[in-house]
Backbone as JSON Lines, residues from 0, in Angstrom:
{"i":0,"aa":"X","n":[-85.8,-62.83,-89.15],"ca":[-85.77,-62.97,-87.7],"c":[-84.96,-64.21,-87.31]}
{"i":1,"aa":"X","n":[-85.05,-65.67,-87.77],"ca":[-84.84,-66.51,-87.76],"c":[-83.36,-66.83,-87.94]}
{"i":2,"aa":"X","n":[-82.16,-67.03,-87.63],"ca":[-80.97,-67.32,-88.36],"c":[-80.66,-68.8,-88.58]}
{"i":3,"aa":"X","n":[-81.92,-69.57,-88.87],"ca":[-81.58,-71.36,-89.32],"c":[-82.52,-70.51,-90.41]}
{"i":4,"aa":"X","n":[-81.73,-71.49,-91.71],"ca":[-82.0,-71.71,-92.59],"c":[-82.29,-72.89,-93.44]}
{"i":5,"aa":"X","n":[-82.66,-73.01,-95.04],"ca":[-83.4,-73.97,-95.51],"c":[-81.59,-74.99,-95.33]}
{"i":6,"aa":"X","n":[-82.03,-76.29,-95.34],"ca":[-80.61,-76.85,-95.26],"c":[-80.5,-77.34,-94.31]}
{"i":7,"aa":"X","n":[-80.74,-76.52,-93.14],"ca":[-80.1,-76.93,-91.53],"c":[-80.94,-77.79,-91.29]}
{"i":8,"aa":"X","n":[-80.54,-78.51,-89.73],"ca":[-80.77,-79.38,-89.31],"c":[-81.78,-78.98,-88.38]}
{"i":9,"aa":"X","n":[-83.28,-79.16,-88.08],"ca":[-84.22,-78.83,-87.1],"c":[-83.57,-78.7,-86.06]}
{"i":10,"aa":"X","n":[-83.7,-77.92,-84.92],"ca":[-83.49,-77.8,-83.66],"c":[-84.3,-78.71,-82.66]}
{"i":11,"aa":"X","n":[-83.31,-79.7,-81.97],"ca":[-83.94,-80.64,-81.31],"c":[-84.88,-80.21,-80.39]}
{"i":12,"aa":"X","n":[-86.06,-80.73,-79.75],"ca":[-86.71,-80.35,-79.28],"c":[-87.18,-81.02,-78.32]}
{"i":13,"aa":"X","n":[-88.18,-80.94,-77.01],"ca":[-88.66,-81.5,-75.5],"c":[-89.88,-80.48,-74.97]}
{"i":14,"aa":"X","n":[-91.09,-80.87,-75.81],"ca":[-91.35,-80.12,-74.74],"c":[-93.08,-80.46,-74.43]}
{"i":15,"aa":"X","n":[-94.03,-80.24,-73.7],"ca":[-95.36,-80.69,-73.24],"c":[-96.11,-80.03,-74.4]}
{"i":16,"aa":"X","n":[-97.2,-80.62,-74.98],"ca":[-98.42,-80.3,-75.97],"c":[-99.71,-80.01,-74.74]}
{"i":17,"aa":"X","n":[-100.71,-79.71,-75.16],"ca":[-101.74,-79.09,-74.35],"c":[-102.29,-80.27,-73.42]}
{"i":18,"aa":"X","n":[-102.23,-81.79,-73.64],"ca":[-102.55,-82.58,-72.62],"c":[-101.34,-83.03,-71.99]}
{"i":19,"aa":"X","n":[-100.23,-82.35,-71.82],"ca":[-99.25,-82.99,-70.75],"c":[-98.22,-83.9,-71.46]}
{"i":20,"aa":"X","n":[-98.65,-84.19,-72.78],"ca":[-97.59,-84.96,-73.42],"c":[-96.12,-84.92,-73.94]}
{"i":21,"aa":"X","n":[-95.22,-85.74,-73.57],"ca":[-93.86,-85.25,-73.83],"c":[-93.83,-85.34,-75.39]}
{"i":22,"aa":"X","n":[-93.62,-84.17,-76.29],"ca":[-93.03,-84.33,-77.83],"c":[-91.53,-83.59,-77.51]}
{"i":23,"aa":"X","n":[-91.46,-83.99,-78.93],"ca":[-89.51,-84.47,-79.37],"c":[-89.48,-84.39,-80.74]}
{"i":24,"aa":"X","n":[-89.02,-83.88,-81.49],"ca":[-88.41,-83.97,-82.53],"c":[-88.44,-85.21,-83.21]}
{"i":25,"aa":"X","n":[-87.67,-86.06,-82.64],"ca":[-87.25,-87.56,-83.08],"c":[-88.34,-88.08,-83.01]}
{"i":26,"aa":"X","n":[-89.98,-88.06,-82.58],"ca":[-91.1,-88.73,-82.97],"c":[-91.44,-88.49,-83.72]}
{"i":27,"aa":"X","n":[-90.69,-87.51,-84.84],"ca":[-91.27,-87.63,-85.95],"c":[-90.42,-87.7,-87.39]}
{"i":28,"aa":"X","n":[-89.6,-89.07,-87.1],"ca":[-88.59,-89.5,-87.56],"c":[-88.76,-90.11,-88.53]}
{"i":29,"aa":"X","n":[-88.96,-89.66,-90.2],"ca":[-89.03,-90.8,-91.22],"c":[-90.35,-90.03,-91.57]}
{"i":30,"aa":"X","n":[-91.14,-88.75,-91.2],"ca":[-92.12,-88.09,-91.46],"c":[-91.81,-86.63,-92.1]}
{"i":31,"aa":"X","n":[-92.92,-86.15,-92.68],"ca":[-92.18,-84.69,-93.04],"c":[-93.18,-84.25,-91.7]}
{"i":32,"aa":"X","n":[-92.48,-82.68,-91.19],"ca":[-93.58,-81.98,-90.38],"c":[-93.67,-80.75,-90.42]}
{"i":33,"aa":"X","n":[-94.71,-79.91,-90.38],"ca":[-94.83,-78.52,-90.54],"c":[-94.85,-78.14,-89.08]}
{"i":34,"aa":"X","n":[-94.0,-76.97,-88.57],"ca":[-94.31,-77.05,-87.44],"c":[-94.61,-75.32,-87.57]}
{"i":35,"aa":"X","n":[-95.61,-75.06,-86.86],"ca":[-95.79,-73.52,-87.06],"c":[-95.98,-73.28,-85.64]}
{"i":36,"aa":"X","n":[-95.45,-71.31,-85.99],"ca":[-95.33,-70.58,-84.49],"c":[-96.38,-69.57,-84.61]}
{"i":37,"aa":"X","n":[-97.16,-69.25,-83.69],"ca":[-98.05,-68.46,-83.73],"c":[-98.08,-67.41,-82.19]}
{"i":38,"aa":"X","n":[-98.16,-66.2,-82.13],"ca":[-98.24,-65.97,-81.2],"c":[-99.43,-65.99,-79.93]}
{"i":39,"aa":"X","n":[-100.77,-65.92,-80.19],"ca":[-101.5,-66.03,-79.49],"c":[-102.67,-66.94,-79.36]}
{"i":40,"aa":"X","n":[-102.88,-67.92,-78.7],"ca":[-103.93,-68.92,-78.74],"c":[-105.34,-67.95,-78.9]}
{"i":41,"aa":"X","n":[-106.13,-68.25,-79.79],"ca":[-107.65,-67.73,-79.88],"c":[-107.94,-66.25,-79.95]}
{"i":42,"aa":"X","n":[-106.59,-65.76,-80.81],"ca":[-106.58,-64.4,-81.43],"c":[-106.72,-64.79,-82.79]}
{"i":43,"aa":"X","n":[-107.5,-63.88,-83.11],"ca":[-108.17,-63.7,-84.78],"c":[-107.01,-64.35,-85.55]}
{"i":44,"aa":"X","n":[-106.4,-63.87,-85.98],"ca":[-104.73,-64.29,-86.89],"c":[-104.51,-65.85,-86.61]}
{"i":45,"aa":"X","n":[-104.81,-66.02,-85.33],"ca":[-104.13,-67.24,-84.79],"c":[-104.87,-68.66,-85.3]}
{"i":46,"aa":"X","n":[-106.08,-67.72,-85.11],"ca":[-107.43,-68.95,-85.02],"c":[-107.45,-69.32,-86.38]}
{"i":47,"aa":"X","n":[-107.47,-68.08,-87.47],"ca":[-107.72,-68.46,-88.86],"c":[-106.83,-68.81,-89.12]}
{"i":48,"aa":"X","n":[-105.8,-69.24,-89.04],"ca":[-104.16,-70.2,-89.43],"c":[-104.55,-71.45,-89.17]}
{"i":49,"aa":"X","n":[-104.82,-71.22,-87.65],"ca":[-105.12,-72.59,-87.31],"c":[-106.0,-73.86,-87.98]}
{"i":50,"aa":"X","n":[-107.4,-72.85,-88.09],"ca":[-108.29,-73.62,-88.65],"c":[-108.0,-73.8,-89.93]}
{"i":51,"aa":"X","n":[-107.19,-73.11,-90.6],"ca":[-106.58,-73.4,-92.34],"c":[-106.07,-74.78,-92.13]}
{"i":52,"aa":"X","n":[-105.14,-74.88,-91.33],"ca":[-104.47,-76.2,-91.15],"c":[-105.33,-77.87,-90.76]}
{"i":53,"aa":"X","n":[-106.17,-77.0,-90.09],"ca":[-107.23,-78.17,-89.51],"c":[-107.76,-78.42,-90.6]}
{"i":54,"aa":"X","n":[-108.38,-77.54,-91.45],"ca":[-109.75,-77.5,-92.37],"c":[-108.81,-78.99,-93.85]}
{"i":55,"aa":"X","n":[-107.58,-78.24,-93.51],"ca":[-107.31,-79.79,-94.68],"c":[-106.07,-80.62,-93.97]}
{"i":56,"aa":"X","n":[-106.25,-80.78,-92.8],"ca":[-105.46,-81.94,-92.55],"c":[-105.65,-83.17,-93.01]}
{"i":57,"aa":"X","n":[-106.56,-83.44,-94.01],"ca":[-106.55,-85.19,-94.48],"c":[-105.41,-84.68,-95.82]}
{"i":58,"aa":"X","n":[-105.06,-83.32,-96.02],"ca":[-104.84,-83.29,-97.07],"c":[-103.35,-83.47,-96.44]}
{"i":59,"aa":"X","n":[-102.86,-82.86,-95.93],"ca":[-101.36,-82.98,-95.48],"c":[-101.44,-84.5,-95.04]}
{"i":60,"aa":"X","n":[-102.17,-85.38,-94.01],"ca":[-101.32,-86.83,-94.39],"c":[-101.58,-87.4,-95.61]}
{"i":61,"aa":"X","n":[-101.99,-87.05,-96.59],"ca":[-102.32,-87.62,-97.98],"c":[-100.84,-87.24,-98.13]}
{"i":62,"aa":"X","n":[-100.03,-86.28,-97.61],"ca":[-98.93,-85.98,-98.79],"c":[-97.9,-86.42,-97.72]}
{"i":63,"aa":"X","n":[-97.61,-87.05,-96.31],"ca":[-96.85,-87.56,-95.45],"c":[-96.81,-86.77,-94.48]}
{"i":64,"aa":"X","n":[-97.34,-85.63,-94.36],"ca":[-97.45,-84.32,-93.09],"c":[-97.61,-85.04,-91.89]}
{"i":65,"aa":"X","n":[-96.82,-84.36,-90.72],"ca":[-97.8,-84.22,-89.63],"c":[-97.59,-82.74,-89.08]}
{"i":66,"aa":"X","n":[-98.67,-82.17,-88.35],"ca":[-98.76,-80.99,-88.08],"c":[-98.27,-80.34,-86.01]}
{"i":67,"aa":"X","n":[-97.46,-79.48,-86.31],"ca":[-97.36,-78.73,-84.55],"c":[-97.33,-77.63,-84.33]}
{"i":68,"aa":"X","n":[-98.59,-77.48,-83.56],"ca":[-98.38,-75.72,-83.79],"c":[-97.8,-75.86,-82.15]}
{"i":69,"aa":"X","n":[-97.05,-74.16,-82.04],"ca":[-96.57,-73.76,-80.95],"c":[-96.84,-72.62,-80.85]}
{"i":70,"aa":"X","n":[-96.92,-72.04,-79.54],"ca":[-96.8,-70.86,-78.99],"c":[-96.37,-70.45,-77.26]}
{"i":71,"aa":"X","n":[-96.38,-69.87,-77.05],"ca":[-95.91,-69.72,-75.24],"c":[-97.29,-69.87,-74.49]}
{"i":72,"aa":"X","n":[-98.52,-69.94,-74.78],"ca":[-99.31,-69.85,-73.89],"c":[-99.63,-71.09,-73.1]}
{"i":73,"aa":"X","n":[-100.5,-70.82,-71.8],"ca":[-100.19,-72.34,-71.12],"c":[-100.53,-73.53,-71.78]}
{"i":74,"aa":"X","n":[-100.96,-74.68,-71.32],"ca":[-101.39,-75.82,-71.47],"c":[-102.73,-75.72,-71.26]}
{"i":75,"aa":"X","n":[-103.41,-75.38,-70.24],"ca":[-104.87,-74.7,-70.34],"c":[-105.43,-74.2,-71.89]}
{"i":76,"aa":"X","n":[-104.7,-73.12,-71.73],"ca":[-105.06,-72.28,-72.69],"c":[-104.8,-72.7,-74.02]}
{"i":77,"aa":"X","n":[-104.01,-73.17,-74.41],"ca":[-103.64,-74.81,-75.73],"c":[-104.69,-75.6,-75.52]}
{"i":78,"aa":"X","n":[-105.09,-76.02,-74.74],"ca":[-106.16,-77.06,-74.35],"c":[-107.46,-76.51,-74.73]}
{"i":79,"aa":"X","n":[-107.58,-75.38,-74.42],"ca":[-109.1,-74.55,-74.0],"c":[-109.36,-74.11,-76.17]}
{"i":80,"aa":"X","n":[-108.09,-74.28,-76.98],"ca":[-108.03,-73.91,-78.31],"c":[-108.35,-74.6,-79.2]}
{"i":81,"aa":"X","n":[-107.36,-76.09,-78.76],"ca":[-107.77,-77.03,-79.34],"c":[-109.29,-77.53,-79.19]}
{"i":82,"aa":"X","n":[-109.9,-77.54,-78.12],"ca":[-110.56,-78.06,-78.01],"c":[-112.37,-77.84,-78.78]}
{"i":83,"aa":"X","n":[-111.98,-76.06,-78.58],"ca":[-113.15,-75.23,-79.22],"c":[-113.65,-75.74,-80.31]}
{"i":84,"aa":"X","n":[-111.78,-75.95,-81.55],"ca":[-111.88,-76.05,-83.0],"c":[-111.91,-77.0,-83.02]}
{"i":85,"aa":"X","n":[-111.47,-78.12,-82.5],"ca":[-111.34,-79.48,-82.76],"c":[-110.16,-79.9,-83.27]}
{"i":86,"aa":"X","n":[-109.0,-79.4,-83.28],"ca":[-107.84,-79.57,-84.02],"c":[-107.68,-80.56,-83.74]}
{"i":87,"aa":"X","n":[-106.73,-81.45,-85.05],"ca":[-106.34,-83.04,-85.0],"c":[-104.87,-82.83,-84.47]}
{"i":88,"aa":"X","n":[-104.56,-82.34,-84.49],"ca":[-103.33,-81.89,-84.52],"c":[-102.06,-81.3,-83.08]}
{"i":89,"aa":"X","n":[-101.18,-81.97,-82.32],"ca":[-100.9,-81.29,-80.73],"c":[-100.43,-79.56,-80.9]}
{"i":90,"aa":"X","n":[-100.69,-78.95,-80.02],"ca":[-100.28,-77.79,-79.61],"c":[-99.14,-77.27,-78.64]}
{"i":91,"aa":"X","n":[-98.03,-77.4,-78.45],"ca":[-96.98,-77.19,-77.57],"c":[-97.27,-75.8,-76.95]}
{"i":92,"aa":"X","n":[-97.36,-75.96,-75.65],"ca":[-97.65,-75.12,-74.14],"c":[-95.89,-75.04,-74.8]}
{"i":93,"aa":"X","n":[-95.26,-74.04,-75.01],"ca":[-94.16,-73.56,-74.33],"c":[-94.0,-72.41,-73.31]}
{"i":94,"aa":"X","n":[-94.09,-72.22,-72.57],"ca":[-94.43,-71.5,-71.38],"c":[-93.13,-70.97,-71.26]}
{"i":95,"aa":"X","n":[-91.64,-71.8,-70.98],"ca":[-90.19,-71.18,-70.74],"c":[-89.52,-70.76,-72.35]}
{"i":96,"aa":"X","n":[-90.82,-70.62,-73.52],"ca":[-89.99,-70.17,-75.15],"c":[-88.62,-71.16,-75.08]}
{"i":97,"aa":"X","n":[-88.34,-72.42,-74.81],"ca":[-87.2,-73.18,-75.07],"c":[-87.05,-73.97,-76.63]}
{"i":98,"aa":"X","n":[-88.37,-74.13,-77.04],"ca":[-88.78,-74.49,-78.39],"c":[-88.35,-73.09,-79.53]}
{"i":99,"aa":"X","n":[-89.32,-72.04,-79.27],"ca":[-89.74,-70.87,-79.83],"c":[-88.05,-70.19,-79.8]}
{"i":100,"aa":"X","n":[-87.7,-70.24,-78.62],"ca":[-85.78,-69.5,-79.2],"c":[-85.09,-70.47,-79.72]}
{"i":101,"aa":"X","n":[-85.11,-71.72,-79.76],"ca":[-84.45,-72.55,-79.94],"c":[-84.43,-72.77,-82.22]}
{"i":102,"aa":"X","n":[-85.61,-71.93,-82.09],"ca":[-86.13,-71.83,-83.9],"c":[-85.65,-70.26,-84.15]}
{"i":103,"aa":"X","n":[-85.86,-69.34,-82.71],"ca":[-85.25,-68.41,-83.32],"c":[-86.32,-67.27,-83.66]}
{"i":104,"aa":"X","n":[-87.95,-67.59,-82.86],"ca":[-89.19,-67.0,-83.36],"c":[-89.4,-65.57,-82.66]}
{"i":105,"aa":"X","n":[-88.79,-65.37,-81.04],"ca":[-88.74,-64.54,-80.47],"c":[-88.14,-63.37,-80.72]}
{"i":106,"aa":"X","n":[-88.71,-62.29,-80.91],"ca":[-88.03,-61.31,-81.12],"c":[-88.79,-59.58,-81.0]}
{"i":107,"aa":"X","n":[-88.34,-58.48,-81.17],"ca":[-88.95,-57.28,-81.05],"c":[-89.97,-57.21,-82.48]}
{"i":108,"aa":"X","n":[-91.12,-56.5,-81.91],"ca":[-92.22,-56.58,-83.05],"c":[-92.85,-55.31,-82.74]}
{"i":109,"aa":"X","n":[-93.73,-54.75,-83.53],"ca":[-94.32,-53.72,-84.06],"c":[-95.75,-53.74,-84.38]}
{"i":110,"aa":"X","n":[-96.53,-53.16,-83.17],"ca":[-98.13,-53.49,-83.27],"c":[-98.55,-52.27,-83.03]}
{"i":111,"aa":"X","n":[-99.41,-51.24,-84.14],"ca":[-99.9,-50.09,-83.78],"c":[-99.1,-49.16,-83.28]}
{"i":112,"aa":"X","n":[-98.12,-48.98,-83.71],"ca":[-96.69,-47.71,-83.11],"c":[-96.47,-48.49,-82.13]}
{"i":113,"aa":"X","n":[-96.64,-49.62,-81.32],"ca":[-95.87,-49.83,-80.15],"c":[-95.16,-51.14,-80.16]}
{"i":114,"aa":"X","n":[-93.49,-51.23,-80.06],"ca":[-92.82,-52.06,-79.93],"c":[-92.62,-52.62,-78.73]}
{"i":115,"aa":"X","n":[-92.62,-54.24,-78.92],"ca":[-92.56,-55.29,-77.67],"c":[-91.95,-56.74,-78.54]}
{"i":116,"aa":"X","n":[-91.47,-57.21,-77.79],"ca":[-90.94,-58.88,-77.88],"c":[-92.38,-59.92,-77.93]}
{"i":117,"aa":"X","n":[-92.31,-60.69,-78.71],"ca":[-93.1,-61.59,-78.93],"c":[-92.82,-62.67,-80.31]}
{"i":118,"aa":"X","n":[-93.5,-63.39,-80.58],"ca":[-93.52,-64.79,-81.21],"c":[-93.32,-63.74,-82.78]}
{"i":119,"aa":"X","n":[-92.98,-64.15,-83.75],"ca":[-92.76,-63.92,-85.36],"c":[-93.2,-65.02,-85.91]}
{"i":120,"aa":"X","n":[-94.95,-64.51,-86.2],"ca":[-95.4,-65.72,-86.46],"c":[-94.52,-66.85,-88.2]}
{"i":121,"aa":"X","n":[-94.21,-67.77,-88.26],"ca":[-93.08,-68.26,-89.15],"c":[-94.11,-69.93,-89.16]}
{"i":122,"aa":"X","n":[-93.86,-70.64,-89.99],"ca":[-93.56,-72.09,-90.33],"c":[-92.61,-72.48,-90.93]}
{"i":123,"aa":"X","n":[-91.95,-73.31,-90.4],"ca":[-90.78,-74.7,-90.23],"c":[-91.13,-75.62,-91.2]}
{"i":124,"aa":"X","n":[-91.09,-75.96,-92.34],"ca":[-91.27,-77.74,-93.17],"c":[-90.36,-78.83,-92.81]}
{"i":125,"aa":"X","n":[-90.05,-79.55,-92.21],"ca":[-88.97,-80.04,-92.35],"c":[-89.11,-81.92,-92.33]}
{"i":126,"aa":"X","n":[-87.99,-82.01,-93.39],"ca":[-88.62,-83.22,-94.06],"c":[-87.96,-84.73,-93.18]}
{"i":127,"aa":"X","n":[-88.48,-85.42,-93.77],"ca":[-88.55,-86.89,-92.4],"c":[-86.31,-87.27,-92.37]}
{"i":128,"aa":"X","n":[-86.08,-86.61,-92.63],"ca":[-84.43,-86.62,-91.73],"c":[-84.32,-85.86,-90.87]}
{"i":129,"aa":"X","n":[-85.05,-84.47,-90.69],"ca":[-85.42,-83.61,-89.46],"c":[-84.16,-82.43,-90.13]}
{"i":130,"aa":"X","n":[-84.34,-82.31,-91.52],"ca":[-83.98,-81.3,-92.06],"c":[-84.85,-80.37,-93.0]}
{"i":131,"aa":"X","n":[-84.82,-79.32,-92.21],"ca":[-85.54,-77.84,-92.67],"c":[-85.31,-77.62,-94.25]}
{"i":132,"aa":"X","n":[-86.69,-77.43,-94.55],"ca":[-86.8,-77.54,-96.49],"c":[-87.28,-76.08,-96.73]}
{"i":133,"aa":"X","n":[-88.08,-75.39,-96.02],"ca":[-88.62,-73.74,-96.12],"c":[-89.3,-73.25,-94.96]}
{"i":134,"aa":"X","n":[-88.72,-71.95,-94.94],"ca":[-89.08,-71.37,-94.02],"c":[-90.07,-70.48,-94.54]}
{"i":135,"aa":"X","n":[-91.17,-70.01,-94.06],"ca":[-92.04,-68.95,-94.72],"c":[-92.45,-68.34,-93.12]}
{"i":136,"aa":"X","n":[-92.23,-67.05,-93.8],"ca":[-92.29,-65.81,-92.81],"c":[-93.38,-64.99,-93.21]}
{"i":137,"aa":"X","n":[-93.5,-65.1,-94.01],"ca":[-94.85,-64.21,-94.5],"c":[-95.67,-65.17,-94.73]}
{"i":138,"aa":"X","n":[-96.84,-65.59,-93.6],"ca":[-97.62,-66.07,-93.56],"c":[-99.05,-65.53,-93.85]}
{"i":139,"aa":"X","n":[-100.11,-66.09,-94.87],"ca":[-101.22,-66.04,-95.27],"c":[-102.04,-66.75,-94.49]}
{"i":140,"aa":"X","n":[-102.83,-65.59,-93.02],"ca":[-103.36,-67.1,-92.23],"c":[-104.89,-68.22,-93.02]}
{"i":141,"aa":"X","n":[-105.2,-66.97,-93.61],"ca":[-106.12,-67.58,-94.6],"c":[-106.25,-68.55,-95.57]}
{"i":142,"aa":"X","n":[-105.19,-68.68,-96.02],"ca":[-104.61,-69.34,-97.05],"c":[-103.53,-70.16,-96.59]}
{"i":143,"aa":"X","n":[-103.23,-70.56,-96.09],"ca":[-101.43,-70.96,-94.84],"c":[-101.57,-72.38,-96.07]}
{"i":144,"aa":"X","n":[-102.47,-72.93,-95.69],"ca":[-102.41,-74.79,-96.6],"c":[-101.92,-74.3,-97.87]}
{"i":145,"aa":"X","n":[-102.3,-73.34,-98.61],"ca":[-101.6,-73.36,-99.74],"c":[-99.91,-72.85,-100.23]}
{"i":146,"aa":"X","n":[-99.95,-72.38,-98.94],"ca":[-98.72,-71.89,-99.12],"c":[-97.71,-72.75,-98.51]}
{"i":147,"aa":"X","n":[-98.04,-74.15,-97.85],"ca":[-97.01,-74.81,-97.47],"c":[-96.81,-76.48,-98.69]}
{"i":148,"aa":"X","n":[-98.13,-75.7,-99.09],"ca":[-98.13,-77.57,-99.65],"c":[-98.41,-77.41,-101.43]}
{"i":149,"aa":"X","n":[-98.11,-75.84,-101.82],"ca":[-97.61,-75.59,-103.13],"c":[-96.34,-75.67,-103.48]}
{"i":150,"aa":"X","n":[-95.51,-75.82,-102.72],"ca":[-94.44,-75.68,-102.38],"c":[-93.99,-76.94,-103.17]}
């Protein structure tokens, strides 16, 4: 789905996390970061990814991580997600997909015989020069920590 590959240079980024905060790319300069796309806040798939990531976040800054998940839903609704699970971690409200096309996540998908446009759920690694190290598309939401940090 994606046409950046391992190599390239992250796609700069601007945009509000679930409390209103401006993130950027460049704040996380000299860090590695996983940034994952998910399509729906507090859908089954979504939640168990999520909480994979939460459940060992001491383990990713043990290894220099920091974590961003994204999706299009509001800032409310980012807010209303984080807040349930407790995630350590910000959530980007992209609401105008300027992040989400800008990676390349948007695209036609296939749910139960019926095709529609939406998020391809994907994670981004990309290491503290703000260059992309793996892309994984076939995501294990169950398992997601092991599959980014076996790596």
């Amino acid at each position: 789905m994606t046409t950046l590959k391992v190599g390239d240079k992250a796609p700069d980024f601007n945009a509000l996390d679930e409390a209103g905060n401006q993130i950027q790319l460049g704040d996380y300069k000299g860090k590695k970061l996983v940034v994952f796309f998910y399509p729906k806040a507090s859908t089954p798939g979504c939640t168990a990814e999520a909480c994979n990531l939460n459940d060992n976040y001491e383990r990713f800054k043990s290894q220099g991580y920091e974590i961003l998940g994204v999706s299009a839903d509001s800032a409310k609704r980012q807010s209303n997600f984080k807040n349930k699970y407790a995630f350590q971690y910000p959530l980007l409200a992209d609401e105008d997909k300027s992040v989400i096309n800008a990676f390349g996540v948007w695209g036609p998908k296939k749910f139960m015989g019926k095709e529609y446009d939406g998020i391809h759920r994907t994670t981004f690694i990309i290491n503290e020069e703000g260059i992309i190290e793996e892309i994984i598309t076939k995501v294990k939401t169950k398992t997601h920590t092991d599959q980014i940090l076996q790596s």
